[in-house]
PABASE-724460 format. One record per atom (N, C-alpha, C): atom name; x, y, z; residue in one letter. Coordinates in pm, whole numbers, plus 32768, in hexadecimal, padded with zeros to 4 digits. Example, Ala and Ser with C-alpha at 12.3 -4.5 7.8 and 13.67 -1.06 7.14 Angstrom:
[N; [8527; 7DC7; 830C]; A] [CA; [84CE; 7E3E; 830C]; A] [C; [8528; 7EB6; 830C]; A] [N; [8505; 7F1F; 82C4]; S] [CA; [8557; 7F96; 82CA]; S] [C; [850A; 8003; 8313]; S] 
This chain:
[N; [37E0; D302; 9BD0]; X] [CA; [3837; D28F; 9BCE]; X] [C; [3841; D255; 9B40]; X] [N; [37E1; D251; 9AF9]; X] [CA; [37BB; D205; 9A53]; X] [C; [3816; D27A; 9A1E]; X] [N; [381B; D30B; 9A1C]; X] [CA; [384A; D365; 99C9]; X] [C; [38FE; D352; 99E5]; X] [N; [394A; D334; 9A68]; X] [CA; [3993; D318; 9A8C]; X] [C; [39ED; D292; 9A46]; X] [N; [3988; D222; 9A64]; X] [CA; [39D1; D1BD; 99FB]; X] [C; [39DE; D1BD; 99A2]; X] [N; [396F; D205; 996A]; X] [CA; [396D; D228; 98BE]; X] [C; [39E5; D259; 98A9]; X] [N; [3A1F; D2BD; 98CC]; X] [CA; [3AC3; D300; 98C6]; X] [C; [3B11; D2CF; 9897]; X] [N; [3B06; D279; 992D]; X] [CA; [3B71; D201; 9938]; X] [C; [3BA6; D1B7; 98EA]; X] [N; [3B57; D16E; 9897]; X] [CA; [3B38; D10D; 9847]; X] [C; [3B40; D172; 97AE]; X] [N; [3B2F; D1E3; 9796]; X] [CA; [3B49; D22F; 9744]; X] [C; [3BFC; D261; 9722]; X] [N; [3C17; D253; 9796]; X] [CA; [3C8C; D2B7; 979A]; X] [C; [3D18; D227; 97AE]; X] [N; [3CC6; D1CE; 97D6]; X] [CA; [3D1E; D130; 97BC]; X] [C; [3D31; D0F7; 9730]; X] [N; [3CB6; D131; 96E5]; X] [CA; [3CBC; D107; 9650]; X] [C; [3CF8; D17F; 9601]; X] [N; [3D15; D1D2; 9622]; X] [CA; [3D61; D24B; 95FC]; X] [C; [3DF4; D202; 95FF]; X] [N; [3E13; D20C; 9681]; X] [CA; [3EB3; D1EA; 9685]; X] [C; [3ED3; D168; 965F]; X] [N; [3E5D; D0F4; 9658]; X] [CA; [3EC2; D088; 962C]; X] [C; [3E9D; D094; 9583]; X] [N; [3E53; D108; 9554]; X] [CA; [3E77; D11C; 94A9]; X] [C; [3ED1; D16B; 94AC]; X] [N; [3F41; D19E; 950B]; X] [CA; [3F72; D211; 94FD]; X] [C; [4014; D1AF; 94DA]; X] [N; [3FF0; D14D; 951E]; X] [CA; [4075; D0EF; 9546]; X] [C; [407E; D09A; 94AD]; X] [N; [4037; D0A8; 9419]; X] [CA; [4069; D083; 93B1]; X] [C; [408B; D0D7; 9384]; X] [N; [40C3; D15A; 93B4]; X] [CA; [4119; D1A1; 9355]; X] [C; [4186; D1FD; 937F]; X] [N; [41CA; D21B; 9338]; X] [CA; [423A; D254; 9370]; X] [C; [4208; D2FD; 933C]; X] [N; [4220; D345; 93A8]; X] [CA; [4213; D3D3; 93B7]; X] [C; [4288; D42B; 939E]; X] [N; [42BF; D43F; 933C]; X] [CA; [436C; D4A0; 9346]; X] [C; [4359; D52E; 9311]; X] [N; [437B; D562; 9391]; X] [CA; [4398; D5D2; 9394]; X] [C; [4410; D621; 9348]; X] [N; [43E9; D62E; 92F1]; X] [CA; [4457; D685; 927D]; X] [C; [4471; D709; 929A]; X] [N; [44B5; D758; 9260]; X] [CA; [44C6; D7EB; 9259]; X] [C; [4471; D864; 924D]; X] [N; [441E; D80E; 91EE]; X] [CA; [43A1; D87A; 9204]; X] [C; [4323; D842; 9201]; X] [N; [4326; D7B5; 91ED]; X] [CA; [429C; D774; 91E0]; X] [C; [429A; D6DC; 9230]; X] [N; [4236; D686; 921E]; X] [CA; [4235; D622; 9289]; X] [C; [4206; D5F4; 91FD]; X] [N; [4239; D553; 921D]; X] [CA; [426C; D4E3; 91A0]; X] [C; [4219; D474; 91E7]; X] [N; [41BE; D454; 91B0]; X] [CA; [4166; D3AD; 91C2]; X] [C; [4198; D34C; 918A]; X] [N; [41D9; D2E8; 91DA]; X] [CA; [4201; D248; 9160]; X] [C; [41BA; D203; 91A0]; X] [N; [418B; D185; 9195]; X] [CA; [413B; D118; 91A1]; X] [C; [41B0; D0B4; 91CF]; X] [N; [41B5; D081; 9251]; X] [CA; [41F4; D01E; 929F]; X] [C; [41F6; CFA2; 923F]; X] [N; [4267; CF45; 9249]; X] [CA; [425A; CEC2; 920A]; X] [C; [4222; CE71; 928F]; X] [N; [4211; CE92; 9325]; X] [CA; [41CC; CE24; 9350]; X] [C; [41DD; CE8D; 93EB]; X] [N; [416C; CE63; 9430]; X] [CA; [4142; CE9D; 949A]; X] [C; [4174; CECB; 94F5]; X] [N; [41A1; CF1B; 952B]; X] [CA; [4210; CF38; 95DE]; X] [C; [4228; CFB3; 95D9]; X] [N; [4230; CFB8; 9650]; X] [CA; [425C; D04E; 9678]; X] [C; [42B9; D0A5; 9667]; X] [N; [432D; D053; 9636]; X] [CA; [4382; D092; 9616]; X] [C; [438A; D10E; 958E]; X] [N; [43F2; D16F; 9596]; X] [CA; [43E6; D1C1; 9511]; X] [C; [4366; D1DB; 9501]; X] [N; [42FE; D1FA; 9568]; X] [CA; [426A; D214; 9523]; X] [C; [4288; D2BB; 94FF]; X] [N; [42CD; D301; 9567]; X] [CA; [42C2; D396; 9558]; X] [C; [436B; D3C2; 9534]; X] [N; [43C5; D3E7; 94FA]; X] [CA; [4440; D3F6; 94B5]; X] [C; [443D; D498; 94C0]; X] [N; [44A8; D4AB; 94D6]; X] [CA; [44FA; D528; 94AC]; X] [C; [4572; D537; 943A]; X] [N; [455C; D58C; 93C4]; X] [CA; [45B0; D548; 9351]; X] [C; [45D2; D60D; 9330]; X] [N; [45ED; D648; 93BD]; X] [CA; [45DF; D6E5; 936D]; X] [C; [4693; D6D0; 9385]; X] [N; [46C1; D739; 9327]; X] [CA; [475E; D768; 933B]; X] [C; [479E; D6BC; 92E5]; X] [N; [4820; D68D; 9327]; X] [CA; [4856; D648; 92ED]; X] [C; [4829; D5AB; 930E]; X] [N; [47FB; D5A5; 939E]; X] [CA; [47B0; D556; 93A1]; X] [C; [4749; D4BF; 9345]; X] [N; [4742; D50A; 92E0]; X] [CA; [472D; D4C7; 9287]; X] [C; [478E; D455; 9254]; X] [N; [47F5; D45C; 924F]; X] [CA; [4853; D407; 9202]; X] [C; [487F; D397; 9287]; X] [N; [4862; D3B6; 92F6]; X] [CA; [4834; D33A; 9354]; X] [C; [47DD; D2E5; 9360]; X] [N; [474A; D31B; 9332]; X] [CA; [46F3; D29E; 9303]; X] [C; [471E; D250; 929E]; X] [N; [477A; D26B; 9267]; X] [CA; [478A; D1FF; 920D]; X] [C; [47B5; D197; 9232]; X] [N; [47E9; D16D; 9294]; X] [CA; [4816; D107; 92F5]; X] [C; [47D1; D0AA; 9358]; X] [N; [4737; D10A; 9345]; X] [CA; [46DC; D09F; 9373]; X] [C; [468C; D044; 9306]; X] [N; [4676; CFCA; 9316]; X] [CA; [4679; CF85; 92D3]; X] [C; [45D6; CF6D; 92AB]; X] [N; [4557; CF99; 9320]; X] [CA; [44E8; CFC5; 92D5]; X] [C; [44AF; D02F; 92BC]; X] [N; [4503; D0A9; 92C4]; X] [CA; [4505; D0E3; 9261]; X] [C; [450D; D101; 91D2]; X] [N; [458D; D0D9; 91BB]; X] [CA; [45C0; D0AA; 9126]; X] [C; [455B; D048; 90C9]; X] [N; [451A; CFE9; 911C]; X] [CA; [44C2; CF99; 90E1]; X] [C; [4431; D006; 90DE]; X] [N; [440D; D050; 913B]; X] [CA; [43BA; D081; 9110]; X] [C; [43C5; D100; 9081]; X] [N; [441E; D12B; 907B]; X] [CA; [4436; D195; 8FFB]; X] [C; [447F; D1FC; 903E]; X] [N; [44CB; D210; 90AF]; X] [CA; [4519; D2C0; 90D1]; X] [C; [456E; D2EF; 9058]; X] [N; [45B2; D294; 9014]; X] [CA; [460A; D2A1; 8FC7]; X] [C; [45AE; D318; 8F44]; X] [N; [4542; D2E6; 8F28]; X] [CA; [4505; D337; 8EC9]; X] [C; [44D6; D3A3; 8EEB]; X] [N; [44BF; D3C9; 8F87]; X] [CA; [445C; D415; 8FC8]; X] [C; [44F1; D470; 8FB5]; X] [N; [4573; D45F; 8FDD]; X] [CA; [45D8; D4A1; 9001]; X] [C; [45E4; D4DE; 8F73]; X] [N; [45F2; D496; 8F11]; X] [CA; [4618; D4A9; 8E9B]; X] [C; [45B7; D50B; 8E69]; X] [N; [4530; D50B; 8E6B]; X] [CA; [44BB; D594; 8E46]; X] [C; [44D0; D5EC; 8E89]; X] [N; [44F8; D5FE; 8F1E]; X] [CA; [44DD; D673; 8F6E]; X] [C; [4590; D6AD; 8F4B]; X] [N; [45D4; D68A; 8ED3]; X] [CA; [4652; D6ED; 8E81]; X] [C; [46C7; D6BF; 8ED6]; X] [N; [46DD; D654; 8F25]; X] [CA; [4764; D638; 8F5B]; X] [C; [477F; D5DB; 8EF6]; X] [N; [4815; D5E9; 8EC9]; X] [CA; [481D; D569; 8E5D]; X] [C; [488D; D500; 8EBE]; X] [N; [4878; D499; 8E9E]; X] [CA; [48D6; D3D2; 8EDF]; X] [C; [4906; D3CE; 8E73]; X] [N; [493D; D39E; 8E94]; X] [CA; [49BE; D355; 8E31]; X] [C; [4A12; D2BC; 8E36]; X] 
């Protein structure tokens, strides 16, 4: 039962550190940004194919950095 909660309580502090950052899935690699403030939303992203040029429209995204992440991984904005 002790090894059980332990988990629990392990795997709760996992996901709510998981929930300050945004996870994007790029073309060939997975992109870490650091959330401007806590929620669930945009934690895990898909940014493969054209896709990309739609996050730009979310608005914590952009505050977190996609624009640069887009811009290194060779798509150029304009």
């Amino acid at each position: 039962m002790k090894k059980l909660i332990i988990l629990l309580v392990m795997a709760g502090a996992l996901a709510y550190g998981a929930l300050n950052y945004h996870f994007i899935l790029m073309d060939n690699t997975v992109k870490v940004l650091k959330k401007e403030k806590l929620t669930h939303q945009d934690t895990f992203v898909n940014a493969r194919g054209e896709k990309k040029f739609i996050l730009l429209l979310k608005p914590s995204l952009v505050k977190a950095g996609i624009k640069d992440v887009i811009y290194k991984a060779g798509d150029s904005i304009k």
